[in-house]
N, C-alpha and C positions, 0 to 999 in steps of 0.2 A: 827104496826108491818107489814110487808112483807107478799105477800101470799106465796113467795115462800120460807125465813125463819120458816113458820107455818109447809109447806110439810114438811121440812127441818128435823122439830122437831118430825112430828109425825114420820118420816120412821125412825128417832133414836128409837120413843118409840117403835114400831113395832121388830126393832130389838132385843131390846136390852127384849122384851117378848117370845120371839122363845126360846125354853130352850136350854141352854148351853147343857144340861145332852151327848144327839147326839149328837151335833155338836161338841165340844172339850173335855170335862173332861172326857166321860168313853164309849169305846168300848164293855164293857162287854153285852152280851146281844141285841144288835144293831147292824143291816148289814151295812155294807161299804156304799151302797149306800144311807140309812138317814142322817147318819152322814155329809157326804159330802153335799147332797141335803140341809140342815140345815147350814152346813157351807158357802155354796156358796150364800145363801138367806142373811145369814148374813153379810158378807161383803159385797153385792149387795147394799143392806139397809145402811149399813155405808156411804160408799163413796157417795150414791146418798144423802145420806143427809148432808154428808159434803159440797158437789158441790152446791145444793142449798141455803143453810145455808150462805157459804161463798161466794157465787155468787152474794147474795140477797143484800150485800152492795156494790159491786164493779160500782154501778152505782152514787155511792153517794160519793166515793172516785174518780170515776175520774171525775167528776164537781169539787170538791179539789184541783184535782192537784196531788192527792199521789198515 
C-alpha cells in the first residue's frame, strides 16, 4: 500500500473521531466559534484525505493509459 493512501486513511480516521456533537448536530450549549472551528477541521481532514487517497493511484493509472 501507498504512503500516501495510509495519510489518506488516517486524516479520514482523524476526522471522522472529532465529535459531530459541535460541529453539526446540536448548537445547544456551544458557541459559534467551536462549532465552526470543528467543522472547518472537519472538512479540511476529508478532502485532504480524499486528495491523497485518490492521488495515490494516479501514478499507476497513467503508465495504463486511463
Amino acid at each position: 500500500m501507498n504512503t500516501r493512501k495510509i495519510i489518506g486513511y488516517v486524516l479520514w480516521l482523524l476526522a471522522f473521531l472529532i465529535p459531530f456533537q459541535p460541529a453539526i448536530l446540536s448548537t445547544d450549549g456551544i458557541h459559534n466559534v467551536t462549532g465552526l472551528i470543528s467543522f472547518i477541521v472537519l472538512l479540511v481532514l476529508l478532502f485532504t484525505g480524499y486528495f491523497l487517497v485518490d492521488g495515490a493511484d494516479s501514478k499507476t493509472k497513467a503508465e495504463h493509459g486511463h
